[in-house]
Every structure is written in C-alpha cells, then in structure tokens.
C-alpha positions in Angstrom: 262.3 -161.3 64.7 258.7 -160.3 65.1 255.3 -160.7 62.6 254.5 -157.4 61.7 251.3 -158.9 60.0 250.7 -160.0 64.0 251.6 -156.6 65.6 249.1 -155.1 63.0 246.2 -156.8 64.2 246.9 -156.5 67.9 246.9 -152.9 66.9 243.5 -153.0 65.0 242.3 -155.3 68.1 243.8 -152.3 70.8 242.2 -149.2 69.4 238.6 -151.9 69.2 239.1 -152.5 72.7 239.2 -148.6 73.2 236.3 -147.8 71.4 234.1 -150.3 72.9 235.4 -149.1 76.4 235.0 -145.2 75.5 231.2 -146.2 74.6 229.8 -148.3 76.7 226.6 -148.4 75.4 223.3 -148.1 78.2 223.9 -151.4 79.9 227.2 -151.9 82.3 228.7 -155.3 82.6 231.4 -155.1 85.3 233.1 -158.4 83.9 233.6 -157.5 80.1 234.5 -154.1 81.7 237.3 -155.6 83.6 238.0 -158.1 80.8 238.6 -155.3 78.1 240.8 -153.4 80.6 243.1 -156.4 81.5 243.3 -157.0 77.7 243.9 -154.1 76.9 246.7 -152.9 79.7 248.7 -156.5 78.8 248.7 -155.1 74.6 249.2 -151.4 75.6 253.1 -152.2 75.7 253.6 -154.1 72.4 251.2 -151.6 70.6 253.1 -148.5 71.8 256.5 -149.8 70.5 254.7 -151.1 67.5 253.1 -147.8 66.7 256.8 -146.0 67.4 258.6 -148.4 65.0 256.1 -147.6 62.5 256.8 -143.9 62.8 260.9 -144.4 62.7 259.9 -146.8 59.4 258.1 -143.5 58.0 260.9 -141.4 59.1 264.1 -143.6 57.8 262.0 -143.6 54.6 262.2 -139.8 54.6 265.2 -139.3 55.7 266.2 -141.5 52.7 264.8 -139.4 50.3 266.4 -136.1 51.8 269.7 -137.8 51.6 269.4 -138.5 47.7 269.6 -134.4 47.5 273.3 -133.4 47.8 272.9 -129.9 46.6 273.3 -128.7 50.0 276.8 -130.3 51.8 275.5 -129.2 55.4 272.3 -130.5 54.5 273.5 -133.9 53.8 275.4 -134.0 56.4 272.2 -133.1 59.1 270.3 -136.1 57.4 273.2 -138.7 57.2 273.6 -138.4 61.2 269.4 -138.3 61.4 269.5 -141.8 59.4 272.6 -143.0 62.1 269.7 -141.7 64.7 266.6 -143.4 63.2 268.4 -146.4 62.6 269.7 -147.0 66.1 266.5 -146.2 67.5 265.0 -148.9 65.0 267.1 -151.7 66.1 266.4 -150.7 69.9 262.3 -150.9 68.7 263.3 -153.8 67.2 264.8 -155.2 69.8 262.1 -154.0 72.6 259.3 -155.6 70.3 261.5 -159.3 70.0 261.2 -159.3 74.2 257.4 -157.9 74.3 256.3 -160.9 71.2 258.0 -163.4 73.4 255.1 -165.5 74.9 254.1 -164.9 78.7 254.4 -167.5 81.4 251.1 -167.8 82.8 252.4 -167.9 86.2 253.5 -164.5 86.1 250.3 -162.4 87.1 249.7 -164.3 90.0 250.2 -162.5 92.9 252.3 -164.2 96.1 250.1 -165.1 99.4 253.0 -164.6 101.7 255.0 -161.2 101.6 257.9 -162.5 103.0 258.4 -166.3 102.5 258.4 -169.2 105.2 261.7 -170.9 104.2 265.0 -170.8 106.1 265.9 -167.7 104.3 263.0 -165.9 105.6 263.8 -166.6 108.8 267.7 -165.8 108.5 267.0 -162.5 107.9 264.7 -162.4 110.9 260.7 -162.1 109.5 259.7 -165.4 111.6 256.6 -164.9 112.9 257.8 -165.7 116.1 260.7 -163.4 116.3 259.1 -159.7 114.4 257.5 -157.9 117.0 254.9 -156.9 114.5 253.5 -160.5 114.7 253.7 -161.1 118.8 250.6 -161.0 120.2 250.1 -159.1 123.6 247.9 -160.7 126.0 246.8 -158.5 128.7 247.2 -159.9 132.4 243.8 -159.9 134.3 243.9 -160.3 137.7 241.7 -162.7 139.8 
C-alpha cells in the first residue's frame, strides 16, 4: 500500500515547485531552473494519479450517499453500477500509485554510450563496426 500522508506532501511540494517556476523572480539561475524542472517532471506522475484517486475518493463518497436514496428504482440502479465504476477505477489508482511509490533505481536515468552494444550479440545481428557500411570509412585513391 501507499502513505497518503507522503503523497500529500509531494503534492504540496509539486504545485511549490510550479509556483516558484511560473515566477521566477528578476534574477535567472539556469541550475535551480533545471533542478526544479527535473524534480518536478520525476513527481508529475505520482501527483497526477494521486490527485485522480482523490477525486474517485470524493466521488465513491458521493455515490454513497446517492445510493442511501431508494425512492427512485432506476436511480439506484444508475448509482450502484457508478459505485462498481468508481471502485474499479480506485483499485487501478491504487494499484498505479503502489508501482509509482516504489523507490527508483538510480541507474535508471542514465543514458547508454553505445546505441547498439559491442558484445557478441551486437555483432550477430550484424552492427560491427567493421561490417555496417555506415561505419567503413572511404579513403579516396590519389594518384602519384
């Protein structure tokens, strides 16, 4: 399961990081610009679902309170498959926010140096520098 107490202030910490970038003030500093905008695009996911759960909360609560009125059969019946609705969508959120809490390997924003490899797979499949054509270099012949 997830802290909601922890989603709450990454929430608080997300719309902070979008003031501050929205007014920047007279002075520019490329590197708290760039740190704020890093920061902020690795919460944007978690706080989006966050906020979304939050709104499916509201609307199961609601829905709940429609479905205490059974004055109207059709009604009812509209707001019990709604609450089948909300509730499936909850335990997606839920679900979506579990993965998104989970801590992130460090190693994962680094970016690879070699697009295709240098092991003996690389080369099975034929990207050896010696064999792609793209990487032959063409001398031209001068004649003496």
């Amino acid at each position: 399961m997830f802290n909601l107490d922890r989603m709450e202030t990454l929430s608080k910490r997300f719309d902070e990081i979008e003031a501050e970038l929205a007014h920047s003030g007279g002075t520019f500093d490329q590197a708290r610009f760039t740190s704020l905008v890093k920061e902020r695009s690795g919460a944007e996911p978690t706080v989006v679902a966050y906020r979304a759960y939050k709104r499916v909360l509201a609307d199961i609560d609601s829905n709940d309170r429609l479905l205490e009125d059974k004055s109207d059969a059709e009604f009812h019946a509209m707001a019990e498959e709604e609450a089948r609705e909300l509730r499936e969508r909850k335990r997606e959120l839920e679900a979506e926010l579990t993965e998104l809490m989970l801590p992130r390997d460090p190693n994962d924003t680094r970016t690879s140096s070699s697009r295709f490899g240098r092991g003996p797979a690389a080369t099975k499949r034929g990207f050896s520098p010696r064999s792609s054509p793209a990487c032959t270099r063409v001398t031209p012949k001068v004649s003496r």
